[in-house]
C-alpha angles and dihedrals in degrees: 000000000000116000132187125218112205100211093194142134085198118193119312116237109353101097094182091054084053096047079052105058087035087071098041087055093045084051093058100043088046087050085045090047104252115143088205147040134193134199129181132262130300088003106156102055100027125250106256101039091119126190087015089070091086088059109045092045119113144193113266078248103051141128088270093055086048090053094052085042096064086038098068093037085053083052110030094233131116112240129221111185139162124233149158106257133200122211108175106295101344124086112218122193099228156184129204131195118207127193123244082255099057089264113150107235117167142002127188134180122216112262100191103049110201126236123322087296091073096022093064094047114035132047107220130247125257099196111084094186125056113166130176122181110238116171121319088329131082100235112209129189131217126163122233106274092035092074095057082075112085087208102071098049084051087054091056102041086049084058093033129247124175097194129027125195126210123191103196148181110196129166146181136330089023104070077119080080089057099038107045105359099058094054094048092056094055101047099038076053107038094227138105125259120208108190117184116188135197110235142200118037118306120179101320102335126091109201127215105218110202097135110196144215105183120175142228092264087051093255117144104230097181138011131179124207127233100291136074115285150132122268112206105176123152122242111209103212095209090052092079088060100039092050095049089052080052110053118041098208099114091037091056103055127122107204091181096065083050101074097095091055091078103059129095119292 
């Protein structure tokens, strides 16, 4: 399967202009032949907008979900994308997948929130694991921070997902995360990793871009720079399983030796 990683900043604050050039870019990687794209997180209203995050926040099911909606059924692609949602009176830092004909298939809310600045605005998720099937391939989401625990990529290999896709907004001095961390996650785990950064300065961070698609044997099929610009990389969906025959990392655990793990610190 071809899949597009949308490597943006977008524009912050102005959610109309971001559906916008969501659909710009989903029109180029259709026309390309990818079957998804991905964009980072909380890209439609932008990361460090602050205090305007409450108010640009919507529902999972909101006009800017029907928007996108209509976006991927114009252009025949399924759509990952990152975005500030409202649930009552709680803020979640999510991502949404979208089938190629505007269905709504999976949301997830971010479980590791990351420093004061997200900590102040978002209530983390409780759920680890959030699938959706596309395709031949079990499709898994993660936000950004989530993926740097070990735990949680085990989680989705256990219930597996073959590719796992990861909105993010990384910045520097971290590019280490997109460079060696995230190939290590996808092949102790025999799974894809799609990471899909923000890029360019916004508020006080500085992101590093790379967006990543890293594979099951650890092998970084495709890598963006520091600027703006469109991933098109392929998933093989029978090299999960091969991998996994492969490799003997999730026969040879010993859950039992693992109890203490989850304990306090």
């Amino acid at each position: 399967m071809r899949t597009a990683l949308l490597q943006s900043s977008g524009r912050p604050g102005e959610v109309g202009a971001n559906i916008a050039a969501l659909d710009a870019a989903a029109a180029r990687a259709a026309r390309a032949g990818a079957e998804l794209i991905t964009a980072p997180e909380m890209f439609l209203t932008g990361y460090a907008v602050g205090d305007a995050v409450p108010r640009l926040a919507e529902p999972a099911d909101g006009p800017s979900a029907e928007a996108l909606a209509a976006v991927a059924a114009r252009h025949g692609i399924a759509i990952a994308y990152g975005y500030p949602e409202r649930d009552g009176g709680t803020v979640h830092n999510s991502a949404r997948l979208i089938a190629a004909d505007g269905t709504p298939l999976a949301n997830y809310r971010k479980t590791h929130l990351y420093g004061d600045f997200e900590r102040a605005l978002f209530t983390p998720g409780e759920d680890p694991v959030v699938q959706a099937r596309l395709g031949d391939l079990t499709v898994g989401l993660l936000i950004c921070y989530d993926v740097e625990f070990p735990e949680n990529t085990r989680a989705h290999a256990l219930a597996g997902t073959d590719l796992l896709l990861v909105p993010t907004a990384l910045m520097h001095p971290y590019r280490f995360v997109a460079e060696s961390l995230v190939p290590v996650r996808a092949f102790e785990n025999q799974m894809y990793v799609a990471y899909v950064n923000r890029c360019g300065r916004e508020g006080e961070f500085d992101f590093v871009g790379l967006s990543t698609l890293a594979g099951p044997d650890g092998v970084v099929t495709a890598r963006a720079g520091q600027r703006e610009e469109l991933l098109l990389a392929e998933v093989d969906p029978l090299l999960p399983a091969a991998s996994r025959q492969a490799n003997p990392y999730l026969r040879d655990r010993r859950p039992g030796l693992y109890g203490p793990l989850a304990g306090s610190a």
